[in-house]
C-alpha positions as CSV (number, residue, x, y, z in Angstrom):
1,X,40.1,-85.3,-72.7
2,X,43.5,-84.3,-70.8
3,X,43.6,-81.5,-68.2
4,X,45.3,-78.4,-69.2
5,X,48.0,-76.8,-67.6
6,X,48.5,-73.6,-65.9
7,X,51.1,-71.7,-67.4
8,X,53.3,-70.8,-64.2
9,X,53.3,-74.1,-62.4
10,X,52.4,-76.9,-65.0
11,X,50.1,-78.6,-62.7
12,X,47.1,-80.0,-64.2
13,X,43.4,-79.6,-63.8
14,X,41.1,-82.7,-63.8
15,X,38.1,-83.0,-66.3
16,X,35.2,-81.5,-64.8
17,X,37.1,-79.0,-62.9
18,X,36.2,-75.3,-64.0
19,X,38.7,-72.4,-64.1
20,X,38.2,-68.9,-62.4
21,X,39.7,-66.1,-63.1
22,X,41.3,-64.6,-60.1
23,X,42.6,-60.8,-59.7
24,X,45.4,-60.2,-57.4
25,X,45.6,-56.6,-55.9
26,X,48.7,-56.1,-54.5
27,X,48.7,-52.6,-53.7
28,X,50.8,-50.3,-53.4
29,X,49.3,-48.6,-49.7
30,X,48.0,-45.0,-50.6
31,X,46.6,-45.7,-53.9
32,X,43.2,-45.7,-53.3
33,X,43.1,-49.9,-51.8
34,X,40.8,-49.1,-49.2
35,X,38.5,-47.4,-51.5
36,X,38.6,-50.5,-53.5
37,X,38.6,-52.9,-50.8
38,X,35.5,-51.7,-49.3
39,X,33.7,-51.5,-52.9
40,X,34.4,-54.8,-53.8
41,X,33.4,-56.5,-51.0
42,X,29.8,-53.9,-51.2
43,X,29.6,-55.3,-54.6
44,X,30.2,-58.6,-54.0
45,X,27.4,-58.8,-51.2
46,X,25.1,-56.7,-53.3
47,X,25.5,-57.3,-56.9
48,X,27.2,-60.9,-56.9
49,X,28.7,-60.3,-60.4
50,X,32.5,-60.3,-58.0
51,X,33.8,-62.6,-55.8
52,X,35.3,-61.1,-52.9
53,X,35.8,-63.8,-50.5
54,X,35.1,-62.9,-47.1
55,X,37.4,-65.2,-45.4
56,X,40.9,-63.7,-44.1
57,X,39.5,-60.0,-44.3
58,X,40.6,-57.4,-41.8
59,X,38.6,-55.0,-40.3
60,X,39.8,-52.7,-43.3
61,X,38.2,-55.5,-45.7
62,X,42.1,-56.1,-46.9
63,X,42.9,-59.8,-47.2
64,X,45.8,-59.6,-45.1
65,X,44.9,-62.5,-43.0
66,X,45.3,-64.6,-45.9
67,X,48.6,-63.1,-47.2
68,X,50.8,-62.2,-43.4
69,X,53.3,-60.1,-44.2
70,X,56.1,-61.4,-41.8
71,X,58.1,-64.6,-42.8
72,X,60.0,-65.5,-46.0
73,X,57.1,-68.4,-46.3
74,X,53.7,-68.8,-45.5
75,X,52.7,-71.6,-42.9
76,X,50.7,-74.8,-43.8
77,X,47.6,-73.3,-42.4
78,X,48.0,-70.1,-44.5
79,X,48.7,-72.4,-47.3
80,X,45.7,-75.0,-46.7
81,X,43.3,-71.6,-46.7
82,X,44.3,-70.4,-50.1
83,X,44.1,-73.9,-51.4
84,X,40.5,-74.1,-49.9
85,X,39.5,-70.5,-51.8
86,X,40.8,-72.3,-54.6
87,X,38.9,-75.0,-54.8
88,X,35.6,-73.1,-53.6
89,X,36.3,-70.8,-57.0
90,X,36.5,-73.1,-59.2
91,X,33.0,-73.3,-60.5
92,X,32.3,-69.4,-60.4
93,X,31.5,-67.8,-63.5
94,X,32.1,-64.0,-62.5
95,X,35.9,-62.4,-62.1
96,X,37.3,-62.9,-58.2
97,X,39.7,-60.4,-56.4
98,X,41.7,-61.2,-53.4
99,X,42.9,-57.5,-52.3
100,X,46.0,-57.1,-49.5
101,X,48.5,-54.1,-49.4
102,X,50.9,-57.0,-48.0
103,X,51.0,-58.6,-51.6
104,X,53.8,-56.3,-52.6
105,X,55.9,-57.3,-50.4
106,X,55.5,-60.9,-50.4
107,X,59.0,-62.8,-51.0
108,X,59.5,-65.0,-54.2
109,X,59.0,-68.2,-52.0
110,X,55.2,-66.6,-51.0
111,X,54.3,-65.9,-54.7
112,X,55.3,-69.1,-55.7
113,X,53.3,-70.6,-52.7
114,X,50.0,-68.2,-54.0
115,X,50.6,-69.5,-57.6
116,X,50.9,-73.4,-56.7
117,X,48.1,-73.0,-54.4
118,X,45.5,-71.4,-57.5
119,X,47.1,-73.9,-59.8
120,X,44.9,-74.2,-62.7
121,X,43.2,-70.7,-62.2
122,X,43.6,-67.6,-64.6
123,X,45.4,-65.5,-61.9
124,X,46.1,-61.8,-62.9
125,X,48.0,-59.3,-60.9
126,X,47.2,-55.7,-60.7
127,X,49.3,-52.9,-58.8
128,X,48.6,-49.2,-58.7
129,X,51.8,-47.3,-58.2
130,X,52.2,-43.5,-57.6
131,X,55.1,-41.4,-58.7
132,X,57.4,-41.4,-55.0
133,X,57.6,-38.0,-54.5
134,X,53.7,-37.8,-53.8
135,X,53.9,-41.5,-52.6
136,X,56.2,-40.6,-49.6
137,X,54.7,-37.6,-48.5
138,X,51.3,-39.3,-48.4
139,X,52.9,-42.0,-46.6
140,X,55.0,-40.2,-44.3
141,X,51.7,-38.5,-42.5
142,X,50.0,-41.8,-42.4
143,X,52.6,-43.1,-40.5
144,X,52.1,-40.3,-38.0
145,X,48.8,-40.5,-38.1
146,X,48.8,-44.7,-37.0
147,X,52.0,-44.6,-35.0
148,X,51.8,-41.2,-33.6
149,X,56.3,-40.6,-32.7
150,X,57.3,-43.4,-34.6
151,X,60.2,-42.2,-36.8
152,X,59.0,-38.8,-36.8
153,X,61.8,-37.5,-39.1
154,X,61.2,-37.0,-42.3
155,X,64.7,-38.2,-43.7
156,X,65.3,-41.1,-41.8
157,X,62.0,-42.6,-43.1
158,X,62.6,-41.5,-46.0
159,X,66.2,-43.7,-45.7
160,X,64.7,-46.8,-43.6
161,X,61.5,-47.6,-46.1
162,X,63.4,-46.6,-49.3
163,X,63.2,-50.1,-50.2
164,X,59.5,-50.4,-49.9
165,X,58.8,-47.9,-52.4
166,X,61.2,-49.4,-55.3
167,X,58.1,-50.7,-57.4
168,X,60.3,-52.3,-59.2
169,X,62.0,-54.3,-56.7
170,X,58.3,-55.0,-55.7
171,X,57.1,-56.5,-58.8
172,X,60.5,-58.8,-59.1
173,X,58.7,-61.6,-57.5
174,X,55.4,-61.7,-59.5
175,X,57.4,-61.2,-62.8
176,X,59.6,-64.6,-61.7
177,X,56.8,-66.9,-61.4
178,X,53.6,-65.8,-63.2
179,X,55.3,-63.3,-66.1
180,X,55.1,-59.8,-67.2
181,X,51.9,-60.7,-69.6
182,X,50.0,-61.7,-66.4
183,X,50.6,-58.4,-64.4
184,X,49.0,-55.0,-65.0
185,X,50.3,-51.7,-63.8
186,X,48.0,-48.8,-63.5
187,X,48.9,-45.0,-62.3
188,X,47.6,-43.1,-59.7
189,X,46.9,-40.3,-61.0
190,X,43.8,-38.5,-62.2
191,X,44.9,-38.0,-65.7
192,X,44.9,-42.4,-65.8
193,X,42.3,-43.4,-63.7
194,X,40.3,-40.6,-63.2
195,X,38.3,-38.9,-59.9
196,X,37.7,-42.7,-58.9
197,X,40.1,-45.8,-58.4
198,X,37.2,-48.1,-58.0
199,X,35.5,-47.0,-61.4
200,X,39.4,-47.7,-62.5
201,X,39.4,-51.3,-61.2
202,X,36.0,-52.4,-62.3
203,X,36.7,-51.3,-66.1
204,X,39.6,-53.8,-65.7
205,X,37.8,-56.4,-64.3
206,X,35.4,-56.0,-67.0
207,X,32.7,-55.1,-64.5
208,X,29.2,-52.9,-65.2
209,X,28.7,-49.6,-64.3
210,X,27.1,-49.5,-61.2
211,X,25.4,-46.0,-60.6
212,X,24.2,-46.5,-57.4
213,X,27.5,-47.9,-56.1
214,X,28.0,-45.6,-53.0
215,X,30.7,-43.8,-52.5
216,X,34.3,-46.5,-51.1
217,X,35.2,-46.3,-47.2
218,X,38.4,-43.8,-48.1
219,X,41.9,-43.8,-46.0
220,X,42.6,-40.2,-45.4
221,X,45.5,-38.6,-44.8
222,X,46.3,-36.0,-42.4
223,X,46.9,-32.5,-43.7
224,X,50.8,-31.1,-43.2
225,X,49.5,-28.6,-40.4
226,X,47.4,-32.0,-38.9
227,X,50.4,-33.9,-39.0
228,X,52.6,-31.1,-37.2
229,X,50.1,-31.2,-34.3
230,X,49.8,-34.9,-34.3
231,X,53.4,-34.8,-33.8
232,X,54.1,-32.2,-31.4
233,X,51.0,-34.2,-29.2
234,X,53.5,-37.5,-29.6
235,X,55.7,-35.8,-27.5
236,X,54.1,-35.9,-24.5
237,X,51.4,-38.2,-24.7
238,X,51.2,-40.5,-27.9
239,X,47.7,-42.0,-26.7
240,X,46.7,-38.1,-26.8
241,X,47.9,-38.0,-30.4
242,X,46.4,-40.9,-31.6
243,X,43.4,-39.6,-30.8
244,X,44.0,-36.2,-32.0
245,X,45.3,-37.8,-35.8
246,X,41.9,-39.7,-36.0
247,X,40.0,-36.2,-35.3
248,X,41.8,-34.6,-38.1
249,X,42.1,-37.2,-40.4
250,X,40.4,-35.8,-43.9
251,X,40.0,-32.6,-42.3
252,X,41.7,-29.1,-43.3
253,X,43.9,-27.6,-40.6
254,X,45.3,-24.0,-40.0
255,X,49.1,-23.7,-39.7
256,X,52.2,-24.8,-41.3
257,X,50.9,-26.9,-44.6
258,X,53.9,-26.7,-46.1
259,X,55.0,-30.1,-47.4
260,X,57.6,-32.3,-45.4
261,X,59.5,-33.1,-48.7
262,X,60.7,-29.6,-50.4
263,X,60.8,-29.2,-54.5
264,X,64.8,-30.1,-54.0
265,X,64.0,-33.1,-52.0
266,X,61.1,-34.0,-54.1
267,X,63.3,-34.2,-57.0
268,X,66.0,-35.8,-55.2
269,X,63.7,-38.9,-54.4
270,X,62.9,-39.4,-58.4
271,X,66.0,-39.1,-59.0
272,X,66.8,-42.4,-56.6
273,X,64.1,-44.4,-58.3
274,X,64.7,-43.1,-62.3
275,X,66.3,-46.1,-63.7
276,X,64.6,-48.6,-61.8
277,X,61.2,-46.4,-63.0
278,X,62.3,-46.3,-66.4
279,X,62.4,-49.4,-66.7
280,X,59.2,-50.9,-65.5
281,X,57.3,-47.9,-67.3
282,X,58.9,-48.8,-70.4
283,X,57.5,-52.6,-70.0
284,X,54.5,-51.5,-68.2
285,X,52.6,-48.2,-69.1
286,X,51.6,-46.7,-72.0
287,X,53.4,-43.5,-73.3
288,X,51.0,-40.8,-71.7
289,X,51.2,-42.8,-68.4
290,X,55.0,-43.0,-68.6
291,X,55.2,-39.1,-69.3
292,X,53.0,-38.4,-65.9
293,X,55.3,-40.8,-64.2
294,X,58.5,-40.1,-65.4
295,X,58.2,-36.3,-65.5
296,X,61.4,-34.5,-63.7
């Protein structure tokens, strides 16, 4: 009998080699990936019906010591890991999931490094994206909240990570080498998913419910009065406001809550990412999903 190919790379498998069915989650940060980070690898200790290797896991349980973000190209030692997954997966018989935020940001040359070194594997890709208005604004206060004075103007981030939040900019490398049939995009929002991203992901993964599943390690957000304080501490003492954003992370603060991106802004921001989001919801999601996404 002759091996069989993987679609994406046209290696071949060897007789007697078994084939695993590997789940990339490549973000996008603020979409509930700690939630499912921490679940998965819960499940995976507990249950055993996921694989969610423990190897390059950061104290977050993200895999980002397997995928580093910096570099157009992994090293040979990031390389030689992945290839050593690879061949430990190959006789499992329940879904795997290798989970890092830095995924989505990972050049062409690092996809095609992931794909070659799973070669033979059934690899999926699944990203949660979340309109940009609510994306940013989420995102804005975590960055005060992890790098308390680091840009602490809502515009300029808004100008210096604009890239980072054109989804589909972020999916161009994953469509080039593996395919739009292999990826899946899901929305963040209630409607779509539901009160619970992890319930989400496990559906796709074709997982069992799992009642007594306890609840996923979350990545709060400060409120918009927490932030303001957080930010006003920066400028005297950001040691003092790093410790004041992880006392009121998650918890509701008195003051200005108004939200650091106004209805004109808001809009404005949708209105920089309405082609590029047309299009990828058109390939992508489903017509109540677009509708959520698209809305004006």
């Amino acid at each position: 009998m002759q091996g069989w190919r993987s679609p994406s790379t046209g290696r071949s498998r060897r007789k007697g080699q078994g084939m695993a069915r590997i789940w990339l989650h490549i973000g996008h940060g603020k979409t509930g990936t700690s939630s499912i980070q921490w679940a998965m690898a819960e499940r995976s200790r507990l249950r055993r019906d996921v694989i969610y290797p423990a190897r390059g896991r950061s104290n977050q349980m993200a895999h980002h010591g397997l995928f580093p973000l910096k570099g157009e190209a992994y090293g040979p030692e990031t390389v030689q890991t992945l290839r050593q997954i690879s061949e430990r997966l190959a006789s499992v018989t329940v879904p795997a999931l290798l989970s890092s935020e830095h995924l989505c940001h990972a050049s062409e040359r690092k996809v095609t490094q992931i794909s070659k070194a799973f070669a033979g594997h059934d690899l999926r890709v699944v990203y949660y994206i979340r309109r940009q208005d609510d994306l940013l604004e989420s995102a804005f206060r975590q960055r005060q909240s992890a790098q308390p004075g680091a840009c602490p103007d809502p515009a300029l981030f808004l100008e210096r990570f604009a890239k980072g939040f054109d989804f589909e900019n972020r999916l161009q490398p994953w469509r080039t080498v593996f395919g739009d049939e292999a990826i899946t995009l899901r929305l963040y929002h209630p409607t779509i998913i539901g009160s619970d991203v992890v319930a989400d992901i496990e559906r796709l993964l074709g997982l069992p419910d799992w009642p007594e599943r306890t609840a996923g390690q979350k990545n709060p957000s400060l409120t918009a009065a927490g932030t303001r304080k957080v930010m006003e501490a920066a400028l005297t003492s950001p040691e003092t406001a790093l410790r004041l954003a992880q006392e009121l992370r998650g918890v509701d603060t008195e003051g200005d809550n108004s939200p650091f991106y106004d209805a004109p802004t808001r809009q404005t921001i949708m209105e920089r990412y309405r082609a590029s989001n047309q299009r990828i919801a058109e390939q992508f999601l489903d017509e109540e999903a677009a509708a959520l996404f698209l809305k004006a």
